[in-house]
N, CA, C and O atoms as CSV, one atom per row, in Angstrom:
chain,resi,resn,atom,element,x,y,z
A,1,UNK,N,N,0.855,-1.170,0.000
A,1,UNK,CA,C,0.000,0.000,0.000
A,1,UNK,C,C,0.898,1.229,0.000
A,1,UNK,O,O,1.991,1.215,0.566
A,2,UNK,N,N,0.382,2.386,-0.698
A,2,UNK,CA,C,1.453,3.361,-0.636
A,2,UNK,C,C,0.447,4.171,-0.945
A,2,UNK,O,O,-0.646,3.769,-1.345
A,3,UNK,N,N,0.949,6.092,-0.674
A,3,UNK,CA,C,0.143,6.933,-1.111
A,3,UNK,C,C,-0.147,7.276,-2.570
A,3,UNK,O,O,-1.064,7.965,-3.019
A,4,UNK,N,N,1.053,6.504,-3.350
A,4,UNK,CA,C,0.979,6.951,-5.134
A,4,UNK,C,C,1.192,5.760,-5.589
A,4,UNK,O,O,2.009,4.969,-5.117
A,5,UNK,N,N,0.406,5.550,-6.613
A,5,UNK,CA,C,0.480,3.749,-7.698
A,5,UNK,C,C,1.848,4.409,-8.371
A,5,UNK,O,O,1.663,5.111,-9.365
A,6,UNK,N,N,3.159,4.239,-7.914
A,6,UNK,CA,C,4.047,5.014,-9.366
A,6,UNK,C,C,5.501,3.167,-9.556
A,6,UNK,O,O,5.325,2.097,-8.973
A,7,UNK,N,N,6.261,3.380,-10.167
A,7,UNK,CA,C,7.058,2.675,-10.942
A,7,UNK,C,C,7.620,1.419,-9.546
A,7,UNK,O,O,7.539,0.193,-9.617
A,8,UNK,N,N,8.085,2.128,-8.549
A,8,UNK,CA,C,8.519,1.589,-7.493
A,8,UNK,C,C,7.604,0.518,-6.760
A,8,UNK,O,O,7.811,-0.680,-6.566
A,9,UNK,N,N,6.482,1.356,-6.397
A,9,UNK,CA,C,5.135,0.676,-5.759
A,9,UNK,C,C,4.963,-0.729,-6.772
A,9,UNK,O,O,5.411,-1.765,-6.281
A,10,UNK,N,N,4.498,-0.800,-7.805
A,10,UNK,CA,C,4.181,-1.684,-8.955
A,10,UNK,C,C,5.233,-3.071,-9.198
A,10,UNK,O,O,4.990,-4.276,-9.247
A,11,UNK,N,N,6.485,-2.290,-9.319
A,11,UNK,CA,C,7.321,-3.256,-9.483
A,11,UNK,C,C,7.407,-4.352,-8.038
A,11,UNK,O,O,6.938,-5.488,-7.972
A,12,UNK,N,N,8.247,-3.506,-6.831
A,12,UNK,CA,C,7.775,-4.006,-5.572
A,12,UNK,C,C,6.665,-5.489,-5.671
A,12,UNK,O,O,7.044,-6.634,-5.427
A,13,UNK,N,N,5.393,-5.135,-6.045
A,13,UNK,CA,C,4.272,-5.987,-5.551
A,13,UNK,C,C,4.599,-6.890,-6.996
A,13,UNK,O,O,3.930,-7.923,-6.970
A,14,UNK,N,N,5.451,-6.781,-8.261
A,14,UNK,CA,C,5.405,-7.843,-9.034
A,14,UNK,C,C,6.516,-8.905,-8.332
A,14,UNK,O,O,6.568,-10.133,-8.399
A,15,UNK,N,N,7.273,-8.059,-7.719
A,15,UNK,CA,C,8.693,-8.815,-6.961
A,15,UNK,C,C,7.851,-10.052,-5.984
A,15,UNK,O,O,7.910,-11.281,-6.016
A,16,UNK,N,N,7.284,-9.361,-5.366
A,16,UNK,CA,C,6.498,-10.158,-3.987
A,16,UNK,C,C,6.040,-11.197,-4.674
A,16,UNK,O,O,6.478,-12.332,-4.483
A,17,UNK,N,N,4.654,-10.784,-5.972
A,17,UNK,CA,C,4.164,-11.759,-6.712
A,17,UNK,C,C,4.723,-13.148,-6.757
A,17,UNK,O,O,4.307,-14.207,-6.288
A,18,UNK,N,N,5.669,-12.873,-7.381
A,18,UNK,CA,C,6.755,-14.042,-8.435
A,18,UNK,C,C,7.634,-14.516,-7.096
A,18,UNK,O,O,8.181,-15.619,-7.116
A,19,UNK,N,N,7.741,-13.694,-6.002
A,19,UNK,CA,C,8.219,-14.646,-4.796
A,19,UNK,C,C,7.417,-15.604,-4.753
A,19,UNK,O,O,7.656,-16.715,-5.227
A,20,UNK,N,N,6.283,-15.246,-4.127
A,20,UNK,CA,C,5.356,-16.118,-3.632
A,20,UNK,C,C,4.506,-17.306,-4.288
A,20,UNK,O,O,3.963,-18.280,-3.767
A,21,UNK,N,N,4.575,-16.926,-5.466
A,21,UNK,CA,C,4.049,-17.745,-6.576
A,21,UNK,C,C,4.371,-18.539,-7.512
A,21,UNK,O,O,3.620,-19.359,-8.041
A,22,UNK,N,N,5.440,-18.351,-7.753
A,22,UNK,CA,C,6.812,-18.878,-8.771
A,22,UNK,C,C,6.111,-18.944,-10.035
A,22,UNK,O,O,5.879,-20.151,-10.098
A,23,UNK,N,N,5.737,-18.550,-10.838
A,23,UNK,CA,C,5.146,-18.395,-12.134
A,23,UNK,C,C,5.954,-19.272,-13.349
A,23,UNK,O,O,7.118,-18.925,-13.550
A,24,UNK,N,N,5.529,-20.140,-13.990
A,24,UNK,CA,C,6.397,-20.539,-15.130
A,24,UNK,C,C,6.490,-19.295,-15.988
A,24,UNK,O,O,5.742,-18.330,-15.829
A,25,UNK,N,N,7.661,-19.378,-17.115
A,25,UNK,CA,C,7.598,-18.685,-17.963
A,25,UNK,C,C,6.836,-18.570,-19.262
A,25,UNK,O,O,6.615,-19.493,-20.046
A,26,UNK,N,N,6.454,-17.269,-19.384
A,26,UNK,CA,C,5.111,-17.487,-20.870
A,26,UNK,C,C,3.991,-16.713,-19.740
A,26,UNK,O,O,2.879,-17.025,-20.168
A,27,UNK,N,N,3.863,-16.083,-18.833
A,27,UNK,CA,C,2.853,-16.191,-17.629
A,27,UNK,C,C,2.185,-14.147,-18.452
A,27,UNK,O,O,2.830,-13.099,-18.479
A,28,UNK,N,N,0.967,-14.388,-18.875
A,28,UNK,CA,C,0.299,-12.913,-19.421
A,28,UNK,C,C,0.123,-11.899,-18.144
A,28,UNK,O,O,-0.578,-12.277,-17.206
A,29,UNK,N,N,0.721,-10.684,-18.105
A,29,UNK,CA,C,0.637,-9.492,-17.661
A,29,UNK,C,C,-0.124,-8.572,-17.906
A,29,UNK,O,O,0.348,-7.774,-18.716
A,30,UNK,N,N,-1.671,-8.215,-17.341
A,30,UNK,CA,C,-2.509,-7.577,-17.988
A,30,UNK,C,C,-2.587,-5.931,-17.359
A,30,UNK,O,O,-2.668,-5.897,-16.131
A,31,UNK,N,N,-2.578,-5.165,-17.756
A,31,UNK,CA,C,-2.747,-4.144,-17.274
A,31,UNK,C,C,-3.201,-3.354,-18.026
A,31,UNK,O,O,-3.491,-3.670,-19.179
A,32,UNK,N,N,-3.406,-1.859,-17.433
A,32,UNK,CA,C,-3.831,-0.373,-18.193
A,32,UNK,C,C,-2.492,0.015,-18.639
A,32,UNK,O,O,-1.451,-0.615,-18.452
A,33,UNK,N,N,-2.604,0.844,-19.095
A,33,UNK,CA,C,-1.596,2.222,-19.837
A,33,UNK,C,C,-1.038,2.950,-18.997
A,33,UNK,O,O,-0.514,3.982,-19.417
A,34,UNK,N,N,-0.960,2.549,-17.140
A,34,UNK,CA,C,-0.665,3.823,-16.453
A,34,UNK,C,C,1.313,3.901,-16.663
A,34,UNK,O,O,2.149,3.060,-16.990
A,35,UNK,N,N,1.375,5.145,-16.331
A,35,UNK,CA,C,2.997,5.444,-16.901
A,35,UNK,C,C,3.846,4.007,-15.276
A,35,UNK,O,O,5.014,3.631,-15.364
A,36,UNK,N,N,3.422,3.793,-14.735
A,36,UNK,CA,C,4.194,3.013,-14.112
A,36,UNK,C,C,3.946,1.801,-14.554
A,36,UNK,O,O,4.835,1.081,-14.100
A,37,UNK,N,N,2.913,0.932,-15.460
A,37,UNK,CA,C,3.107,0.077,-16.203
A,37,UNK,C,C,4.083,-0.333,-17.752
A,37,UNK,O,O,4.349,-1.403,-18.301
A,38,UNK,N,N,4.533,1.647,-18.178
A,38,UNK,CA,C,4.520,1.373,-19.571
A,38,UNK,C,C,6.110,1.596,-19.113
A,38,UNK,O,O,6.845,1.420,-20.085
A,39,UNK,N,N,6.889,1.960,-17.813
A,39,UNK,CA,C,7.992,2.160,-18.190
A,39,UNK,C,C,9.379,1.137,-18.638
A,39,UNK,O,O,9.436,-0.089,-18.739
A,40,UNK,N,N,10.205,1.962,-18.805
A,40,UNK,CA,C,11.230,0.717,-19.671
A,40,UNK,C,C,11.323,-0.431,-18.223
A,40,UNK,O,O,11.004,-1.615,-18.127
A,41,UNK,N,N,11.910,0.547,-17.215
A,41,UNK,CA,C,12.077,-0.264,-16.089
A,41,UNK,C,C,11.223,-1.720,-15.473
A,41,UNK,O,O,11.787,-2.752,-15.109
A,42,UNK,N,N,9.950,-1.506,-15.477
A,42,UNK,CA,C,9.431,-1.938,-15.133
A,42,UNK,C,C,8.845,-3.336,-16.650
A,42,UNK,O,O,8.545,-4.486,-16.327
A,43,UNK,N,N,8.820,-2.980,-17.775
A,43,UNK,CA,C,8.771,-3.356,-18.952
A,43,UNK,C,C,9.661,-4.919,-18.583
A,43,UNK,O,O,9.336,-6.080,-18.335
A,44,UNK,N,N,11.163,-4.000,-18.746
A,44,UNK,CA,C,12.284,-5.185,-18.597
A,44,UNK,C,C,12.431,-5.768,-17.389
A,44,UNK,O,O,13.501,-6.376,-17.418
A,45,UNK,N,N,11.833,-5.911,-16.203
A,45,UNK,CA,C,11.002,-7.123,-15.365
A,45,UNK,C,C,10.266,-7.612,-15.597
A,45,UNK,O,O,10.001,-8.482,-14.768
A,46,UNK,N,N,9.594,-7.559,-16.461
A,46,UNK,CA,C,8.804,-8.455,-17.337
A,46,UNK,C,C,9.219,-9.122,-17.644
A,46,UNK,O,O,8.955,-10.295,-17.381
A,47,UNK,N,N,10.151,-8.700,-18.414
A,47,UNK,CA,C,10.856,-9.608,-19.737
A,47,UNK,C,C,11.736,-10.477,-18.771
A,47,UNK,O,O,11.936,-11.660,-19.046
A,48,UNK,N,N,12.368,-9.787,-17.414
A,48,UNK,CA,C,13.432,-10.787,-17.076
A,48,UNK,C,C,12.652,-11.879,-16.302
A,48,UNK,O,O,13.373,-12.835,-16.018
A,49,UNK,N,N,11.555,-11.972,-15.947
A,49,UNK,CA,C,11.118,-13.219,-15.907
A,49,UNK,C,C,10.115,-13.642,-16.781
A,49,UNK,O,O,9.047,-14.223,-16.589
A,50,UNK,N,N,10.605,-13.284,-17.648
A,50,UNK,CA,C,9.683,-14.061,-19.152
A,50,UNK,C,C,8.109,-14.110,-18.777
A,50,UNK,O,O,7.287,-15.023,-18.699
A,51,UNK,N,N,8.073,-12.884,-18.605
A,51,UNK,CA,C,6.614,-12.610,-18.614
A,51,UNK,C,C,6.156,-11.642,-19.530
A,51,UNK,O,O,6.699,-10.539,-19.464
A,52,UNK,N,N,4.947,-11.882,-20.683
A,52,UNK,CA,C,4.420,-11.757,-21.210
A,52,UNK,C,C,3.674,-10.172,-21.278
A,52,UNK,O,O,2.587,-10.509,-20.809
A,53,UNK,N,N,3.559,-9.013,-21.484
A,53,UNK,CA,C,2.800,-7.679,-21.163
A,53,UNK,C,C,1.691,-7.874,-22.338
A,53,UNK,O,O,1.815,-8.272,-23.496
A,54,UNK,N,N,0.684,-7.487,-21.676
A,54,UNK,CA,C,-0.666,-7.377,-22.225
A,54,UNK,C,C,-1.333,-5.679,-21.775
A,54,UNK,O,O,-1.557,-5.319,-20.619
A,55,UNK,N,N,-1.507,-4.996,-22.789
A,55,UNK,CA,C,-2.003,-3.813,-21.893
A,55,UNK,C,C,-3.648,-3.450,-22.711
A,55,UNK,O,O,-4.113,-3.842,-23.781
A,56,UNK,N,N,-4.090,-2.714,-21.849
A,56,UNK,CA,C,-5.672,-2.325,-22.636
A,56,UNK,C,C,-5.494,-1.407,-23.731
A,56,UNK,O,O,-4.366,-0.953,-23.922
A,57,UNK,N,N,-6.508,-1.051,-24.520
A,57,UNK,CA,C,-6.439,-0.269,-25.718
A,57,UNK,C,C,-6.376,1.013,-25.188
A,57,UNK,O,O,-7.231,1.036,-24.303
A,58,UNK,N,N,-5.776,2.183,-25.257
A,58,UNK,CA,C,-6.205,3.075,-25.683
A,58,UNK,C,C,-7.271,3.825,-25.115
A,58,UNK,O,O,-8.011,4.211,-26.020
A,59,UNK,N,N,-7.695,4.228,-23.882
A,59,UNK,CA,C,-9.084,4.801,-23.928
A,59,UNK,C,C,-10.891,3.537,-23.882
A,59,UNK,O,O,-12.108,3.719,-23.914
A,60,UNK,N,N,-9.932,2.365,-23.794
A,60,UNK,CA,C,-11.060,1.783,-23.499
A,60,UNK,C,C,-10.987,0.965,-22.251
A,60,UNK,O,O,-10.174,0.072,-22.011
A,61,UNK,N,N,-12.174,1.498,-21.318
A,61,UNK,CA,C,-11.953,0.783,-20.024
A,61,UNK,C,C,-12.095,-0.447,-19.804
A,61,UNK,O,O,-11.548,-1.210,-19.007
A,62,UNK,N,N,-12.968,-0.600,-20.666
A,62,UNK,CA,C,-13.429,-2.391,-20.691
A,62,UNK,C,C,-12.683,-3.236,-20.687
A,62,UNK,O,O,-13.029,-4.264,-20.105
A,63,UNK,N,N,-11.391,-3.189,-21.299
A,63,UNK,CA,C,-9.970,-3.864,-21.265
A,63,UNK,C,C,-9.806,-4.339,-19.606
A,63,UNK,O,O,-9.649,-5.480,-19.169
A,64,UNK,N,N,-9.854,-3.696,-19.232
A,64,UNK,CA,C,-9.393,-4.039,-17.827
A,64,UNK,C,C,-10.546,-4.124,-16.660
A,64,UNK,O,O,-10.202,-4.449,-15.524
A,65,UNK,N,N,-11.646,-3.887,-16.898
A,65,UNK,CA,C,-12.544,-4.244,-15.916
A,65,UNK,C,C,-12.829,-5.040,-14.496
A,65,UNK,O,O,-13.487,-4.803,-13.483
A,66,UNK,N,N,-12.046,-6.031,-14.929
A,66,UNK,CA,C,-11.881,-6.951,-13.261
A,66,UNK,C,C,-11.116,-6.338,-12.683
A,66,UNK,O,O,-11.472,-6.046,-11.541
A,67,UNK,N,N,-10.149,-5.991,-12.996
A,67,UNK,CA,C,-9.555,-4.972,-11.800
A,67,UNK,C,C,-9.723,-3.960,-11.479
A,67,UNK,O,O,-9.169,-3.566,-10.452
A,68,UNK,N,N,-10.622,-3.048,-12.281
A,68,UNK,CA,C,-11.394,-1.842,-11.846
A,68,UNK,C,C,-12.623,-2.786,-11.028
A,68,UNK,O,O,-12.890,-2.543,-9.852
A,69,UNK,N,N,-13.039,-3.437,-11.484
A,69,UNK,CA,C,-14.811,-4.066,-10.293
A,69,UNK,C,C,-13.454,-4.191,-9.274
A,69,UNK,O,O,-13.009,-3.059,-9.081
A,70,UNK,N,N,-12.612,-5.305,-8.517
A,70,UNK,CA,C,-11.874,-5.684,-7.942
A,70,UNK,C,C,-11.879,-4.208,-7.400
A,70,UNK,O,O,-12.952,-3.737,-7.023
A,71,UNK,N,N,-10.913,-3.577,-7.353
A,71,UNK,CA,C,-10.625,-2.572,-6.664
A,71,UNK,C,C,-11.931,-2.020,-6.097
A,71,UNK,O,O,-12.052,-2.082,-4.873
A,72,UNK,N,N,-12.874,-1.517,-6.773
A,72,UNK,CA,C,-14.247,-0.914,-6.428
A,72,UNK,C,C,-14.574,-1.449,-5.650
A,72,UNK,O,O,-15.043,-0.724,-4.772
A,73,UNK,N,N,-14.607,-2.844,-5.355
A,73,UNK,CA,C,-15.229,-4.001,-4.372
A,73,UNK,C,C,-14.063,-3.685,-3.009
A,73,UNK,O,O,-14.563,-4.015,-1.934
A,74,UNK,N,N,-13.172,-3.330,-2.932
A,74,UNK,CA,C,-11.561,-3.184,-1.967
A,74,UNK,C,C,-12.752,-1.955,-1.057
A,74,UNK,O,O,-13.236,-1.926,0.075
A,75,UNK,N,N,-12.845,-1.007,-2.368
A,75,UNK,CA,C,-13.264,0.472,-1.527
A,75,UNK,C,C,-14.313,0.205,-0.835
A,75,UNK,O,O,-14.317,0.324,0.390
A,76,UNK,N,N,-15.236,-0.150,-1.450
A,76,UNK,CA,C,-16.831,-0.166,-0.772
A,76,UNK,C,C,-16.871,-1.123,0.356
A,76,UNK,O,O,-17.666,-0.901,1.269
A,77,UNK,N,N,-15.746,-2.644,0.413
A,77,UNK,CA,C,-15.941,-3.235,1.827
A,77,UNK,C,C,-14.798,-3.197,2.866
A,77,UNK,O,O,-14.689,-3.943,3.839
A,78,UNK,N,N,-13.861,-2.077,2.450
A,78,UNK,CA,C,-12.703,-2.558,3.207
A,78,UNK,C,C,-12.643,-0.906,3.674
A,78,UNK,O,O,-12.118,-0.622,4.751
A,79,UNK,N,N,-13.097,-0.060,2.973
A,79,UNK,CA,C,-13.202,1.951,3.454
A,79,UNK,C,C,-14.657,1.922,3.185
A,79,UNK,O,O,-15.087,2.385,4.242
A,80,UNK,N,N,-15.590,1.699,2.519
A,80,UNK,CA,C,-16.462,2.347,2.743
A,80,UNK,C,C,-16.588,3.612,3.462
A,80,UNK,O,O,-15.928,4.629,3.252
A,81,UNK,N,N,-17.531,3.436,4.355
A,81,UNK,CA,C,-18.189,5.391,4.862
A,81,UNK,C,C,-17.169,5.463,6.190
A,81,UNK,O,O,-17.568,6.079,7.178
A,82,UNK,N,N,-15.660,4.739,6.208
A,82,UNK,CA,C,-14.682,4.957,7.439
A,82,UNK,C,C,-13.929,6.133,6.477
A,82,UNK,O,O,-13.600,6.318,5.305
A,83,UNK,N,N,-13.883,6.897,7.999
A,83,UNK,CA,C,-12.605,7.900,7.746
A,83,UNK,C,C,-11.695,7.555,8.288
A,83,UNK,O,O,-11.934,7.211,9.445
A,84,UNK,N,N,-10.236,7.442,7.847
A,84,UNK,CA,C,-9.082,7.334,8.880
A,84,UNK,C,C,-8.559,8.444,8.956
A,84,UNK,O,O,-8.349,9.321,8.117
A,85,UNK,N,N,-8.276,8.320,10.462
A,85,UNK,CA,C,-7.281,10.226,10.937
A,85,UNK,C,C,-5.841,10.083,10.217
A,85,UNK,O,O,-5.109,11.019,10.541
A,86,UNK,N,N,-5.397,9.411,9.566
A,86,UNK,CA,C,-3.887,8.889,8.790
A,86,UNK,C,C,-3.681,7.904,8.101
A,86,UNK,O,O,-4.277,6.961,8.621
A,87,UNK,N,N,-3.200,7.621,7.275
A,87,UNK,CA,C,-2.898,7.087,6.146
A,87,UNK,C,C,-1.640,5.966,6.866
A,87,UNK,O,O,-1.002,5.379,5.993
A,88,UNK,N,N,-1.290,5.670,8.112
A,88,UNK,CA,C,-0.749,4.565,9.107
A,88,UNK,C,C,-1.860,3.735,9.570
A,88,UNK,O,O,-1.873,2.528,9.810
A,89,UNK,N,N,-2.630,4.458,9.637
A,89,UNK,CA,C,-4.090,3.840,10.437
A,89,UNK,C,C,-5.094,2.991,9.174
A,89,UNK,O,O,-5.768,1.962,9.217
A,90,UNK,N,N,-4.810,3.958,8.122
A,90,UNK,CA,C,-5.952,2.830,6.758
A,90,UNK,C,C,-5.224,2.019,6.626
A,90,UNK,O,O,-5.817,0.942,6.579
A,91,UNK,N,N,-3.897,1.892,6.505
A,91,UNK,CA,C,-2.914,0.911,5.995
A,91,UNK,C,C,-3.302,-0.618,7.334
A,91,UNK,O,O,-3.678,-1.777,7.156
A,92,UNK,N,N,-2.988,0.129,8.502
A,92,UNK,CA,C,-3.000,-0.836,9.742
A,92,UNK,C,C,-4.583,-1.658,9.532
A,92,UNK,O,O,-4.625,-2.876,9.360
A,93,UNK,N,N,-5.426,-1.081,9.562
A,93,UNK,CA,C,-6.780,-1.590,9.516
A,93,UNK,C,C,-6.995,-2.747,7.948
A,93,UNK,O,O,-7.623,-3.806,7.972
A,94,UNK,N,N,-6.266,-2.141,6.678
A,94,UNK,CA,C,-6.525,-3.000,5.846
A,94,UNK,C,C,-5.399,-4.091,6.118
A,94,UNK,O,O,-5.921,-5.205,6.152
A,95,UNK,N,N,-3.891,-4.136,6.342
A,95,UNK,CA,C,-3.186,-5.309,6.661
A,95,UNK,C,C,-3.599,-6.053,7.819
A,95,UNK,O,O,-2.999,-7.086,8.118
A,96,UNK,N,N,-4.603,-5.613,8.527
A,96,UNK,CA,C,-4.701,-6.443,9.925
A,96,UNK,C,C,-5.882,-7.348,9.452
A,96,UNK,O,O,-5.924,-8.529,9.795
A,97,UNK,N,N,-6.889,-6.756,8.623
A,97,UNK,CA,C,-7.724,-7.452,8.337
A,97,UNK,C,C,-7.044,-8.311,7.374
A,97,UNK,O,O,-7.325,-9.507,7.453
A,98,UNK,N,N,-6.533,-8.091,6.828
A,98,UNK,CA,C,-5.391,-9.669,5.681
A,98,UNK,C,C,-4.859,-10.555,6.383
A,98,UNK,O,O,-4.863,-11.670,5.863
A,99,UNK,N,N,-4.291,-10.453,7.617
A,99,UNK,CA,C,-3.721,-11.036,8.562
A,99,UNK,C,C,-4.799,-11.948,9.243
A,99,UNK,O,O,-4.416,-12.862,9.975
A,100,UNK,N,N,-5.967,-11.758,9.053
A,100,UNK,CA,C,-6.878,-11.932,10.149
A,100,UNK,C,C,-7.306,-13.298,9.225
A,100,UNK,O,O,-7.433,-14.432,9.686
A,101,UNK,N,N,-7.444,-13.012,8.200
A,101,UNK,CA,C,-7.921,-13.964,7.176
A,101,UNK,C,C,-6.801,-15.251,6.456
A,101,UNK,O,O,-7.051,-16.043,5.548
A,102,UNK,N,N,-5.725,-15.103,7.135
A,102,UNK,CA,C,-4.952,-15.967,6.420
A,102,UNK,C,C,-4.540,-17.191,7.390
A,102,UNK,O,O,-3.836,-18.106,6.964
């Protein structure tokens, strides 16, 4: 969790991914167009574990939809109508509840 989706954040959680998961190679990468998906950096972690980039068209959201519903579904049951006094405290409340469930 971080305050900005940018190059660092993204890569990070593909690192964790491919820890935890061990992916064969050939494995499709789907994403949007955001500049922390399209950069070289992050591009050529792809490639160095032979993973595949798939990105949406252009201006069309539909491309990516499960992870826009997905996320939408994050907000509405995990923040809904909570305010947190800090951005330590949303973080604590959503990892504790992950913790809680595993």
């Amino acid at each position: 969790m971080s305050s900005s989706c940018d190059e660092k954040l993204v890569e990070q959680a593909l690192n964790q991914a491919i820890a935890r998961r061990r992916p064969k190679a050939g494995l499709l990468h789907h994403s949007d167009r955001g500049s922390q998906y399209t950069s070289r950096a992050y591009q050529a972690c792809l490639q160095r574990f032979g993973i595949q980039s798939s990105m949406s068209h252009k201006g069309n959201c539909w491309d990516n939809a499960a992870m826009e519903s997905f996320f939408g579904t994050l907000k509405d049951e995990c923040v809904g109508e909570i305010t947190y006094s800090s951005y330590d405290e949303a973080r604590l409340a959503l990892f504790t509840e992950r913790l809680r469930d595993e």
